[in-house]
N, C-alpha and C positions, 0 to 999 in steps of 0.2 A: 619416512619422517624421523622414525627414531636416529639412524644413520645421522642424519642432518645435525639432530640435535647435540649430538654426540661433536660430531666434527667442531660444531659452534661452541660446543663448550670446552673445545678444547683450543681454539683461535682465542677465545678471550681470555683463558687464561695465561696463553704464553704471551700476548699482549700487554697483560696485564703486569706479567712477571718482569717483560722486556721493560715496560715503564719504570718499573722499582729499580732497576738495575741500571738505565739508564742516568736515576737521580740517584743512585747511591753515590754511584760514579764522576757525578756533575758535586755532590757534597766532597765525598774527599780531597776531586781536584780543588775547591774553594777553599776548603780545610788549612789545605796544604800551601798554598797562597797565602791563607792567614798569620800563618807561621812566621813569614817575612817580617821583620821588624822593620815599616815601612806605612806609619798613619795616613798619610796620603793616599795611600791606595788600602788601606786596608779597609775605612770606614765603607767604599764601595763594594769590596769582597764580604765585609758584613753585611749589609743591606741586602746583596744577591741571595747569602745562607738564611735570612730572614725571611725573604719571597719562596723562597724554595721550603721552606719549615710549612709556608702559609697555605700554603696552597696543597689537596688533599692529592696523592700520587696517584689516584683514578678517579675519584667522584667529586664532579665540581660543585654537586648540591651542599656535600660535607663543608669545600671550601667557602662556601655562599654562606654558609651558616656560620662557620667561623667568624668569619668576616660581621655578620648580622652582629653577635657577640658585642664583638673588638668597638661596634660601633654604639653598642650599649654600657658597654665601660666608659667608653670615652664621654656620654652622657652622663655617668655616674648612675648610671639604674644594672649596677650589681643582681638585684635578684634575677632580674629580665635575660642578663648576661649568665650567671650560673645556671637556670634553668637550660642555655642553648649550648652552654661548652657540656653540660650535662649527657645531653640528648647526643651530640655528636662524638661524646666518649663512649654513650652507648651503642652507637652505631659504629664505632669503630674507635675498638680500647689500644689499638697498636700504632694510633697517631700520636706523636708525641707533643705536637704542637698543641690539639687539644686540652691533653692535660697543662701545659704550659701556662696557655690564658686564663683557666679552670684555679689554678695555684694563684696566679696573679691576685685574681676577685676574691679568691679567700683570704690572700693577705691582704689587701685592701680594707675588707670589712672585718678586720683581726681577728680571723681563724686559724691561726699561724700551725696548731697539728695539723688538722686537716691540709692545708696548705703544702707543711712539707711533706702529706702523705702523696702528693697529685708530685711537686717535685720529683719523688723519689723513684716514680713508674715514669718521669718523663728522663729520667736519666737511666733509667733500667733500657729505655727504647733507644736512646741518644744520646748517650756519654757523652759527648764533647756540647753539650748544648750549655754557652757559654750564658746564657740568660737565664739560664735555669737556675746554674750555678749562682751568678749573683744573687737572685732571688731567694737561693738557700742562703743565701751569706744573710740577707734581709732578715729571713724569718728567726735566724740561728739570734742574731742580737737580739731581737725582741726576745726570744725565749732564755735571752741569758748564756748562750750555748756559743762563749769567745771565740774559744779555739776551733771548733766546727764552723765559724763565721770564716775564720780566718783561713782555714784549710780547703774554704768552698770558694773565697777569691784567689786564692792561689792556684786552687787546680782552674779556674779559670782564664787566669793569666799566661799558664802554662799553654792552653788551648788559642789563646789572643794575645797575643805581646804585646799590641799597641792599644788592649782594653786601659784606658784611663780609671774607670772606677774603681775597680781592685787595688791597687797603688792607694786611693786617696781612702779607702775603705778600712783598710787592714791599718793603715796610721790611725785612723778616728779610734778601732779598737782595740790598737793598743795604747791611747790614753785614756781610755774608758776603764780599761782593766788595771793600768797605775794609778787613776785615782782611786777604784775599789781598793786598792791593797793600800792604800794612806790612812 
């Protein structure tokens, strides 16, 4: 019996490993598509890297719960939503999408530290998480923090060529910041 247990816990971990590596893999190739300066296609190569964010790389209770969330935001009952991105960072603090929607609802109901502290673990897991980044851009203005707004669309542009909001971002603050200096 022990034998057994042994061998099975050794299938599901290489299963499990296989999984990650397979969507590592399916991320960079989409990445790297992104890259293309090519809206057309690109908005469909985003929506793919967005499914793939969403969805938990082994446990689909996680992504169920995600999903639960996303649908309590889209309600507007925040607390109902942070209590479940909560629980599913607890269950698993190395999704980054988690923390992502977790940052979302704190800026929503303007907790803009807290916010970029969920930001900052979802870029420590996902550097190129192009929604993160704008979202840092989000919170950097409200905090006053121009230049980190503007460093957080850019490095997002860098990652999306054909992101439109960055471009129209980065103009809004810098007339936000010539009219401060009038």
């Amino acid at each position: 019996m022990k034998r057994f247990f042994i061998i099975f816990v050794i299938f599901i971990l290489f299963f499990t490993n296989s999984l990650a590596e397979e969507r590592k893999i399916k991320l960079n190739r989409l990445f790297n598509e992104l890259k293309i300066e090519n809206p057309s296609l690109s908005y469909g190569v985003e929506q793919k890297i967005w499914k793939l964010w969403s969805q938990h790389p082994t446990d689909q209770n996680l992504t169920d719960k995600l999903e639960e969330g996303s649908e309590f935001v889209r309600n507007q009952e925040y607390s109902k939503a942070l209590k479940i991105f909560t629980y599913v960072i607890e269950k698993d603090p190395k999704w980054a999408e988690a923390w992502n929607k977790r940052a979302t609802v704190l800026y929503l109901v303007g907790d803009y530290q807290r916010s970029q502290y969920d930001i900052d673990k979802v870029l420590a897991l996902e550097n190129r998480h192009f929604g993160a980044l704008a979202g840092q851009g989000l919170v950097n203005i409200k905090l006053n923090n121009y230049e980190k707004a503007i460093k957080s669309y850019e490095r997002a542009k860098e990652i999306y060529p054909s992101m439109q909001s960055p471009d129209v971002m980065i103009k809004q603050i810098k007339e936000l910041i010539k009219k401060q200096l009038i």
